[in-house]
N, CA, C and O atoms as CSV, one atom per row, in Angstrom:
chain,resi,resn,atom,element,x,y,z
A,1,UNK,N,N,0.639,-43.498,92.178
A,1,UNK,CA,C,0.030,-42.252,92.617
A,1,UNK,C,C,-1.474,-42.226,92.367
A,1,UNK,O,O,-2.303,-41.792,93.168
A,2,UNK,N,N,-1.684,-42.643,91.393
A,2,UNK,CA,C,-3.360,-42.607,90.980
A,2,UNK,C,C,-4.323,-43.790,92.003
A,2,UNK,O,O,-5.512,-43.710,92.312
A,3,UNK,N,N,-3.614,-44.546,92.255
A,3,UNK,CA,C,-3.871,-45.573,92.806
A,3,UNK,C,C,-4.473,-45.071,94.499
A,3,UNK,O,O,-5.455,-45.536,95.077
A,4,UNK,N,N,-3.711,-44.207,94.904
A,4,UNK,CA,C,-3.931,-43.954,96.463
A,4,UNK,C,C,-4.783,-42.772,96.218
A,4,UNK,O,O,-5.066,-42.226,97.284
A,5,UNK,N,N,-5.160,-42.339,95.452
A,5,UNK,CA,C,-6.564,-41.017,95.467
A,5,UNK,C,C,-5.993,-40.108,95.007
A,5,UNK,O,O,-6.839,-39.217,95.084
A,6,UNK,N,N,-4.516,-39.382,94.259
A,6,UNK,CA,C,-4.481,-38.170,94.145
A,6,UNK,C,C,-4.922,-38.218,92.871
A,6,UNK,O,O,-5.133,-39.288,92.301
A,7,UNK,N,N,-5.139,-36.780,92.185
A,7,UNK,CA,C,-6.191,-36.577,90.895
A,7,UNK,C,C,-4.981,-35.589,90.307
A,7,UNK,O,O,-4.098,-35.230,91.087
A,8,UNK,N,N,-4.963,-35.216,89.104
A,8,UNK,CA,C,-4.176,-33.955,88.529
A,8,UNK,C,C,-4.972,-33.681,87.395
A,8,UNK,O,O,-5.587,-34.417,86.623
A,9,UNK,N,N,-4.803,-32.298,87.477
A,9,UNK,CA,C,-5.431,-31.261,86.499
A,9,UNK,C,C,-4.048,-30.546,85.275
A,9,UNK,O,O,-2.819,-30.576,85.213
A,10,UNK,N,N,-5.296,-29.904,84.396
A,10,UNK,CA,C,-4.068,-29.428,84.090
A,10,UNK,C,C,-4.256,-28.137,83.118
A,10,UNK,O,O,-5.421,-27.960,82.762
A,11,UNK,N,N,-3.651,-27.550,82.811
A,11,UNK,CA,C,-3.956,-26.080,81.768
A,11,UNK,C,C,-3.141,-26.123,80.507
A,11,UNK,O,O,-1.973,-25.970,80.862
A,12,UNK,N,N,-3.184,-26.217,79.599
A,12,UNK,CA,C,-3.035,-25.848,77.943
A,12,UNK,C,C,-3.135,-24.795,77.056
A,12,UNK,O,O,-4.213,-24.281,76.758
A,13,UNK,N,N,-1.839,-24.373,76.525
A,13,UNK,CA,C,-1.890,-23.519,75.718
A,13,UNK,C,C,-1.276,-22.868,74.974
A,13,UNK,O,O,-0.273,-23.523,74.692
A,14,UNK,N,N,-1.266,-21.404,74.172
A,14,UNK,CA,C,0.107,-21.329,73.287
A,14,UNK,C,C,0.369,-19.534,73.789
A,14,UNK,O,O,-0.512,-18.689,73.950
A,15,UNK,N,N,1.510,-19.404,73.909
A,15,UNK,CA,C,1.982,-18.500,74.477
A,15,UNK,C,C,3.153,-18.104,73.479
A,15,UNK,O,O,3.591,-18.789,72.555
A,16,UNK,N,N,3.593,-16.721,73.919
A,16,UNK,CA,C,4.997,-16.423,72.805
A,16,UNK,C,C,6.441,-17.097,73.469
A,16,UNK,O,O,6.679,-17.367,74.647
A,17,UNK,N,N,7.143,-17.230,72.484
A,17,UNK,CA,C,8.336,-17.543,73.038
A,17,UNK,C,C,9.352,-16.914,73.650
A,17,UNK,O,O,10.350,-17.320,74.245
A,18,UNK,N,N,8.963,-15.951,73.424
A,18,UNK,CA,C,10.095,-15.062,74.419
A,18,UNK,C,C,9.595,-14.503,75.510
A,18,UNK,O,O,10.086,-13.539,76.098
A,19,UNK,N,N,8.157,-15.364,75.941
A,19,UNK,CA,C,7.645,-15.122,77.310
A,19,UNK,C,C,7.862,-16.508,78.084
A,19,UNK,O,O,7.317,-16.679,79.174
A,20,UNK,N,N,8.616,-17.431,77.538
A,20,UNK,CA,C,8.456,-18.386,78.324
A,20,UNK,C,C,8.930,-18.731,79.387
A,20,UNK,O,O,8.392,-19.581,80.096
A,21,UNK,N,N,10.628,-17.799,79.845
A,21,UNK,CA,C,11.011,-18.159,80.895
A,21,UNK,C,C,10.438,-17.845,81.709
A,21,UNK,O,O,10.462,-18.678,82.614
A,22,UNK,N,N,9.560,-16.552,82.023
A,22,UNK,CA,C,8.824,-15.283,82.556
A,22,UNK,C,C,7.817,-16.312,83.279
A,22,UNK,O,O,7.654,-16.532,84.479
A,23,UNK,N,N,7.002,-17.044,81.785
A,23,UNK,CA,C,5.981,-18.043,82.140
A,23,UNK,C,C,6.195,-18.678,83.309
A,23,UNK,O,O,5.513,-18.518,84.322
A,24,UNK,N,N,7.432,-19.631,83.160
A,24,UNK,CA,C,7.818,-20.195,83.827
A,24,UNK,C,C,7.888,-20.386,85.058
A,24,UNK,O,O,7.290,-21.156,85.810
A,25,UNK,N,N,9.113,-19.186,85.301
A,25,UNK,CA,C,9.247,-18.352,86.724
A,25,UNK,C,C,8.391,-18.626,87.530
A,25,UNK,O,O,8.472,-19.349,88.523
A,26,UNK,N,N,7.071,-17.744,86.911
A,26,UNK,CA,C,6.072,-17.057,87.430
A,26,UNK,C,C,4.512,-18.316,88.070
A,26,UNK,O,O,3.571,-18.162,88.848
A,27,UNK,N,N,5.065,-19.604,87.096
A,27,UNK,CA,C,4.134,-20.500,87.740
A,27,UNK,C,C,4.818,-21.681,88.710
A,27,UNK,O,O,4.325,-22.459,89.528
A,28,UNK,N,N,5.984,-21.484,88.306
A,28,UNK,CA,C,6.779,-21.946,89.548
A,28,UNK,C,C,6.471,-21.430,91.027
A,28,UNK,O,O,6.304,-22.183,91.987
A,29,UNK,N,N,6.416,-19.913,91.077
A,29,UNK,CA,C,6.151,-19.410,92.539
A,29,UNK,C,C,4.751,-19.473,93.096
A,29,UNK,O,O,4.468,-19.542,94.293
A,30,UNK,N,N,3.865,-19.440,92.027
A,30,UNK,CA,C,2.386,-19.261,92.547
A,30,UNK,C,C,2.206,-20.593,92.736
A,30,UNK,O,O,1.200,-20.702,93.437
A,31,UNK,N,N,2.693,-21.769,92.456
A,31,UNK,CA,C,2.574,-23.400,92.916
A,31,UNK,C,C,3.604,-23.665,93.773
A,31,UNK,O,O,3.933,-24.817,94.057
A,32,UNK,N,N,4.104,-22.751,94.178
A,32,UNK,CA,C,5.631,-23.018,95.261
A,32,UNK,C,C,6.462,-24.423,94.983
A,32,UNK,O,O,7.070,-25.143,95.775
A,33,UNK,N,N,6.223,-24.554,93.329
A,33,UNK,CA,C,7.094,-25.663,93.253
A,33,UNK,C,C,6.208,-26.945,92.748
A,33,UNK,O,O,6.778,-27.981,92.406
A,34,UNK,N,N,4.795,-26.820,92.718
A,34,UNK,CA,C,3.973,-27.787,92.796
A,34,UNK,C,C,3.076,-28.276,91.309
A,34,UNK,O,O,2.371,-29.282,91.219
A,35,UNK,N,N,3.261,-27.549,90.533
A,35,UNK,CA,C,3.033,-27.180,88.940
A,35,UNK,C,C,4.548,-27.992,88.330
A,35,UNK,O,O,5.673,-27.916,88.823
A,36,UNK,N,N,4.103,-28.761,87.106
A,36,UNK,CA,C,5.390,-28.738,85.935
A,36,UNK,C,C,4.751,-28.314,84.952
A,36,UNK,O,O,3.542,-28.478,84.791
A,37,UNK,N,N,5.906,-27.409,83.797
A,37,UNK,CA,C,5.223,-27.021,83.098
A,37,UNK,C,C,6.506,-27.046,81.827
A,37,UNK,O,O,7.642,-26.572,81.852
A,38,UNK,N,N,5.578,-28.009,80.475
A,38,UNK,CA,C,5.988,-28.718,80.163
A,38,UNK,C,C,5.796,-27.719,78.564
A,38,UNK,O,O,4.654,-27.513,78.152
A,39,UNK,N,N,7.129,-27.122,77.717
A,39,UNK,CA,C,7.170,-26.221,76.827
A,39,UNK,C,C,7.788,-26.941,75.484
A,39,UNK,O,O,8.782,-27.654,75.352
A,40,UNK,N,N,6.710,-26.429,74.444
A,40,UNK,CA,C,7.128,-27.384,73.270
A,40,UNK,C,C,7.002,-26.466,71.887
A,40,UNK,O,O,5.847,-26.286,71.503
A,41,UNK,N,N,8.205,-25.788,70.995
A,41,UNK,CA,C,7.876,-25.069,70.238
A,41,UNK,C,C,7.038,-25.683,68.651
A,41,UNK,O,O,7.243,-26.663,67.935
A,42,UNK,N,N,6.313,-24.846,68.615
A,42,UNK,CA,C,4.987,-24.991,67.606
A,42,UNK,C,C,5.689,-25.443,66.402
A,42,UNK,O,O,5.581,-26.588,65.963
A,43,UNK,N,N,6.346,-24.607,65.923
A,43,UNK,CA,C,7.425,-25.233,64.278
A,43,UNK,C,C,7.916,-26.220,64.500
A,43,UNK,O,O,8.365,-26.670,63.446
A,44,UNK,N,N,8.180,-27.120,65.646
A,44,UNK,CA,C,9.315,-28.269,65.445
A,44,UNK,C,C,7.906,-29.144,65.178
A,44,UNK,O,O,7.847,-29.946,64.246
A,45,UNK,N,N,6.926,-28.943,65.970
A,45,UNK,CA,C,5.569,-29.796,65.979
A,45,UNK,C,C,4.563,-30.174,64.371
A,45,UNK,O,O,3.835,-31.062,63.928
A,46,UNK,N,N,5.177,-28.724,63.921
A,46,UNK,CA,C,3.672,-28.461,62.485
A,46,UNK,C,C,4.841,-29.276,61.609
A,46,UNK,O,O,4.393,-30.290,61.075
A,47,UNK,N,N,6.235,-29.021,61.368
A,47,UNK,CA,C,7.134,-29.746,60.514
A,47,UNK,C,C,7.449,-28.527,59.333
A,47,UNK,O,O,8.501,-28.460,58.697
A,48,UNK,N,N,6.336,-27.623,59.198
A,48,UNK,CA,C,6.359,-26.924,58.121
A,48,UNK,C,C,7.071,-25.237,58.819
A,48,UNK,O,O,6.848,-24.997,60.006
A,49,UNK,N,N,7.607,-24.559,58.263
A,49,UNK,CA,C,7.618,-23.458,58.453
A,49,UNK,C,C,6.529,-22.488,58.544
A,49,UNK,O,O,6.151,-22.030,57.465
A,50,UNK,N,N,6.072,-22.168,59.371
A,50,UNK,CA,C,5.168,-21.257,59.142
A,50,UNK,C,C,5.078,-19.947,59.158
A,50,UNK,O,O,4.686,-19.694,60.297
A,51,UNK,N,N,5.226,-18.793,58.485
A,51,UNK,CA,C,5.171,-17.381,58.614
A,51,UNK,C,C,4.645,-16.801,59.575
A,51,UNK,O,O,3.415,-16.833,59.557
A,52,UNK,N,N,5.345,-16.012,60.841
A,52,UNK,CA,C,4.555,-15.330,61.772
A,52,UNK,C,C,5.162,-13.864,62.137
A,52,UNK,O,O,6.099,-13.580,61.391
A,53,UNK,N,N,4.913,-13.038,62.932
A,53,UNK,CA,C,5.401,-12.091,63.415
A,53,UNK,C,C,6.336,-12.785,64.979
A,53,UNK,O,O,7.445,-12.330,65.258
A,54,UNK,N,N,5.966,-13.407,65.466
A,54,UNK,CA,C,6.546,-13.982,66.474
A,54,UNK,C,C,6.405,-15.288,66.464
A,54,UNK,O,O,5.527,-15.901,65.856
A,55,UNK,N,N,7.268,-15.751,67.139
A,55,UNK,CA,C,7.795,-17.761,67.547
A,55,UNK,C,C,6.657,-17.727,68.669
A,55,UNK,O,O,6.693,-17.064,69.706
A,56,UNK,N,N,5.485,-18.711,68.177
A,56,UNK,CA,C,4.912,-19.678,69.358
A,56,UNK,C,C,5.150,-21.041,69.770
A,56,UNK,O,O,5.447,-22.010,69.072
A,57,UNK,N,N,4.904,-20.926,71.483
A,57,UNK,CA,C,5.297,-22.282,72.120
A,57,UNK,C,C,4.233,-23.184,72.711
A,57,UNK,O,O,3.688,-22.786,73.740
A,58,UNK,N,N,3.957,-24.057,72.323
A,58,UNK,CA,C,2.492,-24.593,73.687
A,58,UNK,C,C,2.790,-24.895,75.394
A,58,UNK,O,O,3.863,-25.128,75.951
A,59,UNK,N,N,2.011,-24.837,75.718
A,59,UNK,CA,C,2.549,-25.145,76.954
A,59,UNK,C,C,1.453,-26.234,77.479
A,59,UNK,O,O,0.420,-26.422,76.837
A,60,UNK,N,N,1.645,-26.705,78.284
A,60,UNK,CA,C,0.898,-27.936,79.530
A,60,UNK,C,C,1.365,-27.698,80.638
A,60,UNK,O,O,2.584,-27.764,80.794
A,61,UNK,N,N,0.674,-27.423,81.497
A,61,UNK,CA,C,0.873,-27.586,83.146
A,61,UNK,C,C,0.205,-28.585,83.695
A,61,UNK,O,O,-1.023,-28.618,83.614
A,62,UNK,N,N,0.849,-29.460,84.276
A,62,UNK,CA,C,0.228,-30.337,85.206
A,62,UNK,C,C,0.487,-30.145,86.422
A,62,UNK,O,O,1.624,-30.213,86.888
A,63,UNK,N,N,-0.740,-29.834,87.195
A,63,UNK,CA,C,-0.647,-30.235,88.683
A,63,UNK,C,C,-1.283,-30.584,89.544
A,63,UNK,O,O,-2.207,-31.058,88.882
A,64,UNK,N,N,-1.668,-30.809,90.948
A,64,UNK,CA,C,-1.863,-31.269,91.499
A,64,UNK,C,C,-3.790,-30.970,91.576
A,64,UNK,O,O,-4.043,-29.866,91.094
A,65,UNK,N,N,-4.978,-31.670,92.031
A,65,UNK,CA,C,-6.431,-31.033,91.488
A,65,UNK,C,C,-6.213,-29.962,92.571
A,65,UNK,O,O,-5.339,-30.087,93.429
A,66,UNK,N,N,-7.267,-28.612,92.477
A,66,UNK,CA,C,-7.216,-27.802,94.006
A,66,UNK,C,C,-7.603,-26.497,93.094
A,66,UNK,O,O,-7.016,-25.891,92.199
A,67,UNK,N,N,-9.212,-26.313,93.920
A,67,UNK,CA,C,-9.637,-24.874,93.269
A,67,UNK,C,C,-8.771,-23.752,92.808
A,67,UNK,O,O,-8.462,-23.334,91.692
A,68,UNK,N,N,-8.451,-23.368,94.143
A,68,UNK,CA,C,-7.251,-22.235,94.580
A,68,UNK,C,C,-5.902,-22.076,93.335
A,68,UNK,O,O,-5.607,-21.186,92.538
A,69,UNK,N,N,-5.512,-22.974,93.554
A,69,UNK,CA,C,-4.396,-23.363,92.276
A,69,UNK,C,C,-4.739,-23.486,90.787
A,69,UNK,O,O,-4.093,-23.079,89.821
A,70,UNK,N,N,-5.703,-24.027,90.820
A,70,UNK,CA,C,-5.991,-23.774,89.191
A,70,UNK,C,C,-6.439,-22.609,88.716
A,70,UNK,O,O,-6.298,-22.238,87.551
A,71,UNK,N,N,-7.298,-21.657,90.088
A,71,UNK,CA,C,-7.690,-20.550,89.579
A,71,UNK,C,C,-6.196,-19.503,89.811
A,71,UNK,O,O,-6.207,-18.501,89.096
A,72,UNK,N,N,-5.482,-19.593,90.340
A,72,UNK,CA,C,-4.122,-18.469,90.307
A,72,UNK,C,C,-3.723,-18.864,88.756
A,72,UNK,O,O,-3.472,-17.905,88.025
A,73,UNK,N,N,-3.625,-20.452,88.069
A,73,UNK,CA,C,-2.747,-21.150,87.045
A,73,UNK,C,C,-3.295,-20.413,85.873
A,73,UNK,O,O,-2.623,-19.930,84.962
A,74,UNK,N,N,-4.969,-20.371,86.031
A,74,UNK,CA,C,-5.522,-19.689,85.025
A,74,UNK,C,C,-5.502,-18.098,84.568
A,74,UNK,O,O,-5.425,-17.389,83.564
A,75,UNK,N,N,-5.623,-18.034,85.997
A,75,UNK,CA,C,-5.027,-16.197,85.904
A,75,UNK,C,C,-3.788,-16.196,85.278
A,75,UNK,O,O,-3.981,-15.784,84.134
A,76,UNK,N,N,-2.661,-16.438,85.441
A,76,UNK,CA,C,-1.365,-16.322,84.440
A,76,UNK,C,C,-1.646,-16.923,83.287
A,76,UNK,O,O,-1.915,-16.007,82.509
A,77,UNK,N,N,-1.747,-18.053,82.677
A,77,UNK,CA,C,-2.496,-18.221,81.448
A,77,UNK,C,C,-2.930,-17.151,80.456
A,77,UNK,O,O,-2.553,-16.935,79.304
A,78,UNK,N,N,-3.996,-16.427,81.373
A,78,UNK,CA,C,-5.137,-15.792,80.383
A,78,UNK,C,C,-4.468,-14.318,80.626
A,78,UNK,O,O,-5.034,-13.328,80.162
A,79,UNK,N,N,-3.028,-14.176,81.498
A,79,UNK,CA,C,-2.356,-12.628,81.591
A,79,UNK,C,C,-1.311,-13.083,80.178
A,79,UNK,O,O,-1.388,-12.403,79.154
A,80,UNK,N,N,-0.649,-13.916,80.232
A,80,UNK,CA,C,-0.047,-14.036,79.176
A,80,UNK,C,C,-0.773,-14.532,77.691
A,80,UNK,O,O,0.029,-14.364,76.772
A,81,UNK,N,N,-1.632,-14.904,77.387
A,81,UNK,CA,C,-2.505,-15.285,75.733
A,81,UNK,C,C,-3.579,-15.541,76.367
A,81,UNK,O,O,-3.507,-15.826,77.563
A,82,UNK,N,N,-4.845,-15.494,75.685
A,82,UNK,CA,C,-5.983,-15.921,75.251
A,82,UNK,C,C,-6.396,-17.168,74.848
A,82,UNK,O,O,-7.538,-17.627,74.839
A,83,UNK,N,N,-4.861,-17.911,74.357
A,83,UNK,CA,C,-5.304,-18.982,73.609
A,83,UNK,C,C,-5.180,-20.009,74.490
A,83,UNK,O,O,-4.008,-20.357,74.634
A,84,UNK,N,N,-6.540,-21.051,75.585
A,84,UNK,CA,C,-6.249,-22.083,75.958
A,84,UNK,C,C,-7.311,-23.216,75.943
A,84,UNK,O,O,-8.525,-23.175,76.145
A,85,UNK,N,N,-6.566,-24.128,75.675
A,85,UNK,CA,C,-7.544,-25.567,75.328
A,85,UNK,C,C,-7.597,-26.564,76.203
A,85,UNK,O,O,-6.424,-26.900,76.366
A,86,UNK,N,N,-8.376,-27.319,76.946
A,86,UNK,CA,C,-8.865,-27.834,77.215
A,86,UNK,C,C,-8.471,-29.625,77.172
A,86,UNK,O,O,-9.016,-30.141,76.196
A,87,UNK,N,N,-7.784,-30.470,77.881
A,87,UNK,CA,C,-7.372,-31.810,77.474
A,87,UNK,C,C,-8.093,-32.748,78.390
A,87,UNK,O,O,-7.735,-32.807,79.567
A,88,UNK,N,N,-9.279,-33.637,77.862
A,88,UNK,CA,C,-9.834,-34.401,77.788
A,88,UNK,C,C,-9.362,-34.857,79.130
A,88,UNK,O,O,-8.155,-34.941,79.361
A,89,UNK,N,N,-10.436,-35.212,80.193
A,89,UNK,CA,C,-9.848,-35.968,81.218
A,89,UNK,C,C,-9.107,-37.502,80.715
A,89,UNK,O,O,-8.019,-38.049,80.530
A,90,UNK,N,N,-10.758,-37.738,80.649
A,90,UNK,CA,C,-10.884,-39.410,80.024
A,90,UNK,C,C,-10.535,-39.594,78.419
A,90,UNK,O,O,-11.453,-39.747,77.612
A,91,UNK,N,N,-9.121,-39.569,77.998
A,91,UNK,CA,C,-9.227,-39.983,76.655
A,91,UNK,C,C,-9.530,-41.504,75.994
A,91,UNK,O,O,-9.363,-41.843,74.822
A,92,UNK,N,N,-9.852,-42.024,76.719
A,92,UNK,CA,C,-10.153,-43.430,76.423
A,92,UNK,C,C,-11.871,-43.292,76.308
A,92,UNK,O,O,-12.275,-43.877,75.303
A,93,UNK,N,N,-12.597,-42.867,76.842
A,93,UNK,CA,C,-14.261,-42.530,76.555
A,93,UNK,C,C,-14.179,-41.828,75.633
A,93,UNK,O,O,-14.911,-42.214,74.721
A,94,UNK,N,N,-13.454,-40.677,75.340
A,94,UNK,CA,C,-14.056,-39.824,73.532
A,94,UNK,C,C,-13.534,-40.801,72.721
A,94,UNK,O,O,-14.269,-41.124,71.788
A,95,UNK,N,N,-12.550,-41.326,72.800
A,95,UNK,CA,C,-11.918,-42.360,71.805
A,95,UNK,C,C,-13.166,-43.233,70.880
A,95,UNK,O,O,-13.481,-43.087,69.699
A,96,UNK,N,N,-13.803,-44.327,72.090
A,96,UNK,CA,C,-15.015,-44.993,72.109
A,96,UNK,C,C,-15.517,-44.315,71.563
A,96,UNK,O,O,-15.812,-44.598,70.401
A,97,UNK,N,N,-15.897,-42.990,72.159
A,97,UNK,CA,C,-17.389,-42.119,71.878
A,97,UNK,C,C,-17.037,-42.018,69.954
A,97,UNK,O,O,-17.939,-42.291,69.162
A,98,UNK,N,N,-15.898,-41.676,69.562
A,98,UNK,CA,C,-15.646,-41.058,68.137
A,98,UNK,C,C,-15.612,-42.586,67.615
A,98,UNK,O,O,-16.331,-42.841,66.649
A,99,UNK,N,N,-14.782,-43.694,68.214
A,99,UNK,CA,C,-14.848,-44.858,66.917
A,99,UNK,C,C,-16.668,-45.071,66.881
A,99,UNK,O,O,-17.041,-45.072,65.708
A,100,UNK,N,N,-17.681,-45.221,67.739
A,100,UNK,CA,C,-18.710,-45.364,67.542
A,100,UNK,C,C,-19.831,-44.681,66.475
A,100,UNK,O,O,-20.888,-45.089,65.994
A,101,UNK,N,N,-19.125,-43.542,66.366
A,101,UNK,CA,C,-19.541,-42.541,65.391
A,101,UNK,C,C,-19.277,-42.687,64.260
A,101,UNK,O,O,-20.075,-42.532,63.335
A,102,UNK,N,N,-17.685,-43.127,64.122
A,102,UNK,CA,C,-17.273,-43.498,62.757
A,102,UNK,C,C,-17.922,-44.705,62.152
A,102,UNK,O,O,-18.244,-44.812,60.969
A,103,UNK,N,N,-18.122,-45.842,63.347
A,103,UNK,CA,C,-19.014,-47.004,62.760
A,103,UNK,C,C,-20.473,-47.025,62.683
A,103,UNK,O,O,-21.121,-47.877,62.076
A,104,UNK,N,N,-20.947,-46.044,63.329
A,104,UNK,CA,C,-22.382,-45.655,62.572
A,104,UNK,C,C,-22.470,-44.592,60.995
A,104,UNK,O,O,-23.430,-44.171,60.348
A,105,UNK,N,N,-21.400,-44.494,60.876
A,105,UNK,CA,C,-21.473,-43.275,59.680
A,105,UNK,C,C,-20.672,-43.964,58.644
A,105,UNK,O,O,-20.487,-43.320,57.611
A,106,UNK,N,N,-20.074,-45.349,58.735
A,106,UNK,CA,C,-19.764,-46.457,57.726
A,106,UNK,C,C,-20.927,-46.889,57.502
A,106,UNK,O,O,-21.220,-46.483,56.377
A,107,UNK,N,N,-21.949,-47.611,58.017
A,107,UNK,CA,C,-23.066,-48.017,58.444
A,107,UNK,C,C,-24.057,-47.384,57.555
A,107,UNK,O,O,-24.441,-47.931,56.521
A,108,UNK,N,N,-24.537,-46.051,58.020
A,108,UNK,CA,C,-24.914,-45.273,57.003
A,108,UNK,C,C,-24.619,-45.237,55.960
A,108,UNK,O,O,-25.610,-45.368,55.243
A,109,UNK,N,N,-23.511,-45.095,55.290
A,109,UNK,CA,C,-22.698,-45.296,54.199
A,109,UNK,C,C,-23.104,-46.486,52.944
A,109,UNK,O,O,-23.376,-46.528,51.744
A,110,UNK,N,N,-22.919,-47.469,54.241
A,110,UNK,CA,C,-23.323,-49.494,53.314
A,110,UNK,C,C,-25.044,-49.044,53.463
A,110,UNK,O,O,-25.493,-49.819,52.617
A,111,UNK,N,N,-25.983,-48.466,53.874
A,111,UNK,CA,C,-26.918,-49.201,54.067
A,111,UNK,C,C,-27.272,-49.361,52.317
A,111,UNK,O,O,-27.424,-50.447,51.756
A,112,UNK,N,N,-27.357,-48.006,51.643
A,112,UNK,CA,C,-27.899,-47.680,50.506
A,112,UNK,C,C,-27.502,-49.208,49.673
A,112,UNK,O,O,-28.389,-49.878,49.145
A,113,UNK,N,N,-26.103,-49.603,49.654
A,113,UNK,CA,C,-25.187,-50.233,49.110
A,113,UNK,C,C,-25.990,-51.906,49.079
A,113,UNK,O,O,-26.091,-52.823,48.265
A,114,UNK,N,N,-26.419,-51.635,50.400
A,114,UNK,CA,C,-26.429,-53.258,50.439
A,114,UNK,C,C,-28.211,-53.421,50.476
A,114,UNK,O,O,-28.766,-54.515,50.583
A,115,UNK,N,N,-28.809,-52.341,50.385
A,115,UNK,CA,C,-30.091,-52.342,49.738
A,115,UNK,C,C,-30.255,-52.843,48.409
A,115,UNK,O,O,-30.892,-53.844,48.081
A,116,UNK,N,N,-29.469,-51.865,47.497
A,116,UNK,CA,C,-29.495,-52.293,46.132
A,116,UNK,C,C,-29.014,-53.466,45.533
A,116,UNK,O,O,-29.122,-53.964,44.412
A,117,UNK,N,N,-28.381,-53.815,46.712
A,117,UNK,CA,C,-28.041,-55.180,46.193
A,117,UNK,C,C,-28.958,-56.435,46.246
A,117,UNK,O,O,-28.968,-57.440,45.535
A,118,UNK,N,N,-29.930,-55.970,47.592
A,118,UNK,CA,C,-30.867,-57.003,47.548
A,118,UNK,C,C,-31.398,-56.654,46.704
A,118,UNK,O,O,-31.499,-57.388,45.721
A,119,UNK,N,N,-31.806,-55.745,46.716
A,119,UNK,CA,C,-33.366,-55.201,45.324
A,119,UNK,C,C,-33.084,-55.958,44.053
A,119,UNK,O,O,-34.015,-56.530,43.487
A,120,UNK,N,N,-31.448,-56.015,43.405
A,120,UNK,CA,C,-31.101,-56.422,42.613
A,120,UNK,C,C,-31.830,-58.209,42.436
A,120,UNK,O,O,-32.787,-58.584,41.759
A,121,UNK,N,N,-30.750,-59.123,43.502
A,121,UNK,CA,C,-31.680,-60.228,44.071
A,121,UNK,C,C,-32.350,-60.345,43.988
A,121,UNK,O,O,-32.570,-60.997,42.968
A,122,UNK,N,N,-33.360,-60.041,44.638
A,122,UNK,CA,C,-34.578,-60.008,44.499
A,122,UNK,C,C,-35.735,-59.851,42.723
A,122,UNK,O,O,-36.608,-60.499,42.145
A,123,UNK,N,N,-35.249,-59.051,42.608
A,123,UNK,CA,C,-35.253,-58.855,40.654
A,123,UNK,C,C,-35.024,-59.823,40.159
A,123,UNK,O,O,-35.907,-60.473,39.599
A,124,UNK,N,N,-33.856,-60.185,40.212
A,124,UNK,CA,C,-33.174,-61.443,39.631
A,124,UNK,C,C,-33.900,-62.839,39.819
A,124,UNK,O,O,-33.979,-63.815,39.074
A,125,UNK,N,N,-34.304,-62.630,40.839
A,125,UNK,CA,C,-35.425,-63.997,40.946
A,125,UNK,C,C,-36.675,-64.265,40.468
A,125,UNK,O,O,-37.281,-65.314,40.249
A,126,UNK,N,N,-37.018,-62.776,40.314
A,126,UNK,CA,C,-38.710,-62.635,39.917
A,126,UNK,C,C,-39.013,-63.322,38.460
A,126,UNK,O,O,-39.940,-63.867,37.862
A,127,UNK,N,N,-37.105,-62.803,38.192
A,127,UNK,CA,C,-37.112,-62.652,36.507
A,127,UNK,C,C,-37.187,-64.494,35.787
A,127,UNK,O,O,-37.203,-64.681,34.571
């Protein structure tokens, strides 16, 4: 599929659980079928129990790219929670982008390290 030009988008987020069939339903018809939407409850994920007033679920929709559609996808989204995030097109470039960071901030780390060690050397020879 990726191969012949189609692209997919997608929307993220956490919603209550006893809105999810509703969710569901409801992005089923505004994609006439063309949306999956993929529901995963939050406690089985964290491992821990967590104290709430209500059970949250995340959700992912993937579908097809298309102004029109993502802006109806977002409208239900943001009618049901507030809460939505954002998933990296390219996760293989932040990947790069973050190990590069981490190996400049090791880097940083040794420089002091391996200064003093010459200085030491260096001492040591004078002496």
């Amino acid at each position: 599929l990726l191969s012949a030009g189609i692209k997919f988008s997608n929307v993220s987020g956490i919603i209550n659980t006893s809105d999810c069939d509703r969710f569901k339903k409801l992005v089923f018809r505004v994609s006439r079928g063309n949306a999956l939407v993929m529901l995963s409850d939050v406690y089985s994920l964290a491992g821990d129990e967590i104290e709430a007033t209500e059970e949250k679920s995340i959700y992912v929709i993937m579908f097809r790219q298309g102004d029109v559609l993502k802006g109806r996808i977002t409208k239900i989204c943001e009618t049901f929670s507030k809460d939505r995030y954002d998933i990296p097109e390219n996760t293989e470039e932040k990947r790069n982008e973050l190990l590069r960071q981490i190996n400049e901030t090791k880097n940083l780390f040794e420089m002091p390290k391996r200064f003093i060690i010459q200085s030491l050397k260096d001492l040591a020879e004078t002496m």
